[in-house]
N, C-alpha and C positions, 0 to 999 in steps of 0.2 A: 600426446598427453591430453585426455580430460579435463578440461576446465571449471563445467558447473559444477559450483558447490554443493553436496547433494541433499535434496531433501528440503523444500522451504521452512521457514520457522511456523507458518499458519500451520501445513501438514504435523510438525511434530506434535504443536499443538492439538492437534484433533486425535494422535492417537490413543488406541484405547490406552488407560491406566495399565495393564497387564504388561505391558511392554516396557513401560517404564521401570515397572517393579523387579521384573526379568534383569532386567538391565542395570540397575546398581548396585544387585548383588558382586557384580564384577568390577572391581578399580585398581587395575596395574595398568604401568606405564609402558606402551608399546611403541612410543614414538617421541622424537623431541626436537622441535624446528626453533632454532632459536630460544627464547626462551618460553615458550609455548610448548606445552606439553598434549599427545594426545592417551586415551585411556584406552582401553580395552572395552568399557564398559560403553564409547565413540561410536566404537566399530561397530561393533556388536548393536545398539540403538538404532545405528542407520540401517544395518542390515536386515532387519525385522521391519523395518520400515520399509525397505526392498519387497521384504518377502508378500507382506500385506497387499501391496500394492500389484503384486505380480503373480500371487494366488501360488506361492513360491516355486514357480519355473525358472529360477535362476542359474544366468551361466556360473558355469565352476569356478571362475575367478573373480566373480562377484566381491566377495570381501578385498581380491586387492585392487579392485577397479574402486571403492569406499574410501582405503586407505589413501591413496594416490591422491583421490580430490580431498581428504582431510588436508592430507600434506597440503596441497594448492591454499586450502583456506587457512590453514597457521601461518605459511610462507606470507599472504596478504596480513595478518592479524600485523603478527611480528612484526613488519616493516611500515605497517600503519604507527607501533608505537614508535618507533624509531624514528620516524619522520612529525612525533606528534599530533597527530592527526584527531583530533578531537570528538568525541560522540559526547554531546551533552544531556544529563540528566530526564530535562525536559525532553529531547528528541526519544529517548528510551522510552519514559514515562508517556507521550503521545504516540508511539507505536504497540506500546502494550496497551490502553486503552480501545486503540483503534480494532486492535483484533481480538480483543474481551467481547467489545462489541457486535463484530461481526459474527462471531462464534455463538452469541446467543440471538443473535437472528436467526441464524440457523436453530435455536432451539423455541422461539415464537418469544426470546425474552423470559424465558422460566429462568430463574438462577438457580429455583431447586432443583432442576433440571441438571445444569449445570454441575452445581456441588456433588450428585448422585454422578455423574460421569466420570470427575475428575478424583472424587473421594475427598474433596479440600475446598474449603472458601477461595474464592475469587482473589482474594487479599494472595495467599499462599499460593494460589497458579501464578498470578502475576512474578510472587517473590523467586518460585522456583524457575522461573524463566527468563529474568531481568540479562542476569549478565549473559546470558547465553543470546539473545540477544542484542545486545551492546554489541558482542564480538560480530555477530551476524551483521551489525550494519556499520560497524566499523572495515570489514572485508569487502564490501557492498562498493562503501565509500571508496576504498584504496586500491580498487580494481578498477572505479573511475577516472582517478587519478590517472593511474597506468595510461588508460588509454586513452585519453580527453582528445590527445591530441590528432588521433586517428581520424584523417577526412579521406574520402575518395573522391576523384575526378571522374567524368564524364569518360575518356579516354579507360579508364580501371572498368569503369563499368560493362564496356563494350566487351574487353578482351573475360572478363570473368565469365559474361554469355556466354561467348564465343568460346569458354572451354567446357561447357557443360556440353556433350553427347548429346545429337537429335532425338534419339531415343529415351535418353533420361531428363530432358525437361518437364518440369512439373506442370500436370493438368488444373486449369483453374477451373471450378466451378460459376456457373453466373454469381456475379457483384453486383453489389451495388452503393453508392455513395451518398448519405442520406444528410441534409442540414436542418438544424434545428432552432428554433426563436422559442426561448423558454420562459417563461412571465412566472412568477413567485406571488398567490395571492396574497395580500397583503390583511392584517386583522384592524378591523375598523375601532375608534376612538373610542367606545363604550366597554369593546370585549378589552381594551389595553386599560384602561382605569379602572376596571374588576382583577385583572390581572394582580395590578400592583397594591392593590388592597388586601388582595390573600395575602401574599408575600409580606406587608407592612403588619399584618396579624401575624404572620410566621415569627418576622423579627421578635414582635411585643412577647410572644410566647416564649421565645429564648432569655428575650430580657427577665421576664418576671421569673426562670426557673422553671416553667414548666416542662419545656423537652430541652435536651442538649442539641447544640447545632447539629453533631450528627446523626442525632434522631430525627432532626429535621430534614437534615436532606436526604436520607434513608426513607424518609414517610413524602414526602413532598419533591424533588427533585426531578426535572425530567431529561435527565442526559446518565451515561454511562456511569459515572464519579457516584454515581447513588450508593451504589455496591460497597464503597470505601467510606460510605459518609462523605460525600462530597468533595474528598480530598482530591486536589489534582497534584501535588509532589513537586519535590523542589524544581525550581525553574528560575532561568535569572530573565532579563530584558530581551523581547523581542519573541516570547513565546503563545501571549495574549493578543486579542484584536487591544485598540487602543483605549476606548473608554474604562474595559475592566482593567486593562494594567495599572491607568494612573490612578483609579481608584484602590488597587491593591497596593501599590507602593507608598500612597499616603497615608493606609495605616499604621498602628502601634500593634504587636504581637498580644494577641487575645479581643482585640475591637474588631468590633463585627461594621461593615460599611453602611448607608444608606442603601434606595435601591438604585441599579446600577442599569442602565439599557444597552445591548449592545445587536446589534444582526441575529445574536442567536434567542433573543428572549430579556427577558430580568435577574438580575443577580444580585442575591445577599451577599456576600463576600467575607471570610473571616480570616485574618493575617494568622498564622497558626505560627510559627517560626519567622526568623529572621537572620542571614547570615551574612553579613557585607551587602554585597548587591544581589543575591540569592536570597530566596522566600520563598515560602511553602506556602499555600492559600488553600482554600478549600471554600465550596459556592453550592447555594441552593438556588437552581435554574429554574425560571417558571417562565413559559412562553403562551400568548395570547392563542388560545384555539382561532382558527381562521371559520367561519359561517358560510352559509350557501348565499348569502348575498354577498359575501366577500368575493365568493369563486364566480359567481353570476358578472358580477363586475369587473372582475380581471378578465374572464371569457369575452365580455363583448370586449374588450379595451382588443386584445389579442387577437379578433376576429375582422377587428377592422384594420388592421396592422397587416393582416394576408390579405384584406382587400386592397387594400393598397398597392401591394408587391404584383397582385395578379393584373391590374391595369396599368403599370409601368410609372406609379408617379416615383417609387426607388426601388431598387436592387436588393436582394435579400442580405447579403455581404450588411451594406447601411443600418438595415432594420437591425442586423444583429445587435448592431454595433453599439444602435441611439436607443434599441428599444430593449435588448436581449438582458436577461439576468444576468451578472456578469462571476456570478461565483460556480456555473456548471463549465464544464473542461472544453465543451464546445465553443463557447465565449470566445478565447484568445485566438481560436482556429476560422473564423469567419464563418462559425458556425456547425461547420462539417465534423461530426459527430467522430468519434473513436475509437477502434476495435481494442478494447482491452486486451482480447485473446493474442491480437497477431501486432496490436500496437497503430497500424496503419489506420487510414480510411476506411477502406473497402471492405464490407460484408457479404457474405456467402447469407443464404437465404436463414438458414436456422443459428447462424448469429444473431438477428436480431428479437427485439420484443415484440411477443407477437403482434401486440398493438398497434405497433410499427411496420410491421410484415401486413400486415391485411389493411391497414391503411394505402400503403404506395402498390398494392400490388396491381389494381387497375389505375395507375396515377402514368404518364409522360415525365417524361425529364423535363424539367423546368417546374412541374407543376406544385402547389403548393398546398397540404392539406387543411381541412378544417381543422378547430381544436381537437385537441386530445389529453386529458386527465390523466395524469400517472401521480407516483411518489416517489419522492429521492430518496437515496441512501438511510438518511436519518428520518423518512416516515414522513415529512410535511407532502402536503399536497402541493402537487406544481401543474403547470398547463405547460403544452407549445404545439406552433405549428410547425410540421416539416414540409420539407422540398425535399422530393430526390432527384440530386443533381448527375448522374452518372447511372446508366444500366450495362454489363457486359456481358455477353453469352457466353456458355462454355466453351474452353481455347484452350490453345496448348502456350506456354509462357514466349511471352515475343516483347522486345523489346518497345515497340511501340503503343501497344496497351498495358505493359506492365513494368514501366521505368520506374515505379517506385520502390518497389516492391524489388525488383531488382539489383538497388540502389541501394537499398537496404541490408539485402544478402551477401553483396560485394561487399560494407563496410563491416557487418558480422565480423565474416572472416579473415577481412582484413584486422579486425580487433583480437580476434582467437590468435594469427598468427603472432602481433605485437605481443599480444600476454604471453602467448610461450616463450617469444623471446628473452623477455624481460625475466618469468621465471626459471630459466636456466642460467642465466646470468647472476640474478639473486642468489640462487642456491649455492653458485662459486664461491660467495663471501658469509654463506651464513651455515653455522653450525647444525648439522641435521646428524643423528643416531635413531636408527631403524631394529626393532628386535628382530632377531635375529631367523625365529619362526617363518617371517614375512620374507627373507630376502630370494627367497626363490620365486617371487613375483614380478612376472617381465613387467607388468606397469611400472614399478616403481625403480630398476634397475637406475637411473640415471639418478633418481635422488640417493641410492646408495652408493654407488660411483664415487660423485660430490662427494660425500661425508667421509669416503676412504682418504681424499685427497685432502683435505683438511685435516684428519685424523695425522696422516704421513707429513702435513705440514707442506704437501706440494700445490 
């Protein structure tokens, strides 16, 4: 049995409108796991999504290798609700955000852009995508659950090598492990009380009538919420840094806050709703531009932080620790940077940025480089230096240079076979009907099985 759910929610998102339109001309019921139902119009969605992506060279049983992992994902939805399992508002509402975002990166930030893509304001991508992501991270979650408990030992590790074929262990390419000391320059006292004088004119503008708040964050704003008028959507405690929460919890619905300072900039703040302990808010974000003598100053600060480490007065681990930004992902790892692709350390040469790549590429292990300028995710300017601490040549997979990695793949598949388990045991106790079209598909034979047995009551 297949397990990945198919098709992430970002990919759906990016497909063309054409496919979608294709796609809900069809809405009958072909499948039903509990009380989750799946459509025709499922099927059919993903598998144009297949096709796209594989210039449609697809095996013939493609649709029921679709169906199969449908089922896999209602079977998790289903028993997420059963066991209660929680997906809150705010966590929807910051993962649709998050890839609103990312999506028009991809487009330089045009939302005309955007809208011409999708045929729909932002507002209406988001709404036609909510619950369908809910489900998506509700499945996410309760596929964690399952396996939380899955660890391997040292002893699993050995025997799992030990049954891969000399001839089929996997070739690595040179690695390398690279650590990073990230400095965040900071905007100096003049550019932050210009700042918050626009802002304190913004406020006056709203007071006197002249624009509504969400013209103003629509006109002024500079984070994603812009798109919405600033609306970020209901969310209850523990979804804000701290200074915006108390300030948004101590308003009355329609009062607009003072200004507000937090890690990301300044905020207006205006209580839009109120429902118990749930609030809806919405904020016009203004953040201090950072200056060349900002970055000038944070470069020497950073410069002498690698001179340090290169004459032994501390360890790089330390610097990270006492000196490092602590909001990049390398932070909590003692620095050592992280292959989003494979999840690990270790990078092959065209994983990294090239910045990074022609910086260490005449560097030693140990050695630390001068600054280096880049931007994060959300476009601020950031410095750091690196170390590359680890170089490896091309090799065939061996347990003593690649324990990690190894470690990893044993606990994989130790996770793959616990989920199977777990879902044929499920499906014992839970109501599944298969149309009838479909049951000549060996994938799915065991979840029709089940549903005869239930049906017969055995």
């Amino acid at each position: 049995m297949k397990l990945t759910i198919y098709a992430p929610f970002l990919l759906l998102f990016l497909l063309p409108a054409g496919l979608f339109a294709q796609a809900t001309v069809i809405d009958e019921v072909i499948a039903r796991v509990g009380g989750e139902y799946i459509l025709l119009s499922d099927l059919e969605e993903q598998f144009a999504l297949a096709a796209s992506q594989s210039n449609g060279a697809l095996a013939p049983d493609t649709r029921c290798q679709i169906l199969d992992q449908l089922l896999v994902g209602k079977l998790l939805y289903n028993q997420s609700k059963l066991d209660s399992l929680e997906i809150s508002d705010s966590d929807v509402e910051s993962q649709l955000n998050a890839r609103i975002d990312r999506i028009l990166s991809y487009m330089g930030g045009s939302i005309e852009q955007f809208e011409d893509y999708y045929g729909q304001s932002i507002t209406a991508t988001k709404e036609q995508f909510r619950e369908d992501l809910r489900e998506q991270l509700a499945v996410e979650r309760m596929r964690g659950t399952v396996v939380r408990e899955v660890k391997v030992t040292p002893a699993e590790v050995k025997t799992f090598f030990a049954q891969i074929p000399k001839d089929s262990l996997p070739y690595f390419n040179a690695e390398v492990e690279v650590g990073e000391i990230v400095a965040k320059p900071e905007p100096n006292e003049e550019t932050r009380k210009a700042t918050i004088a626009r802002l304190e004119g913004v406020r006056a503008s709203i007071e006197a009538g002249e624009m509504t708040f969400e013209e103003a964050a629509r006109k002024f704003s500079e984070d994603g919420s812009r798109q919405a008028g600033g609306d970020l959507g209901w969310t209850k405690r523990g979804k804000f840094v701290p200074e915006f929460e108390a300030a948004a919890y101590n308003l009355e619905p329609g009062q607009l806050s003072g200004i507000v300072e937090s890690e990301f900039g300044y905020h207006l703040i205006k209580l839009q709703e109120r429902r118990g302990n749930t609030i809806r808010v919405s904020h016009v974000l203004m953040r201090p531009q950072v200056t060349d003598e900002d970055i000038e100053k944070s470069r020497v600060f950073l410069d002498s932080i690698a001179n340090l480490i290169r004459v032994d007065t501390f360890n790089f681990s330390y610097a990270v620790k006492r000196f490092g930004f602590d909001k990049v992902q390398s932070f909590n790892n003692d620095g050592r940077m992280t292959n989003n692709a494979s999840g690990n350390t270790f990078f092959e040469i065209g994983d990294l940025d090239p910045d990074i790549y022609f910086t260490i590429d005449e560097m030693e292990v140990g050695d630390v480089s001068n600054v280096i300028e880049f931007r994060d995710p959300g476009g601020d300017q950031m410095l750091r230096v690196v170390q590359l601490q680890s170089r490896s040549a091309p090799h065939r997979a061996s347990l003593r240079q690649d324990y990690a990695k190894i470690q990893d793949a044993t606990k994989q598949a130790k996770q793959q076979e616990y989920l199977s388990d777990w879902i044929e045991k499920t499906i014992n106790s839970t109501f599944i009907m298969i149309d009838e079209r479909y049951q000549a598909c060996t994938s799915i034979q065991n979840w029709i099985n089940d549903s005869r047995k239930i049906a017969s009551g055995k």
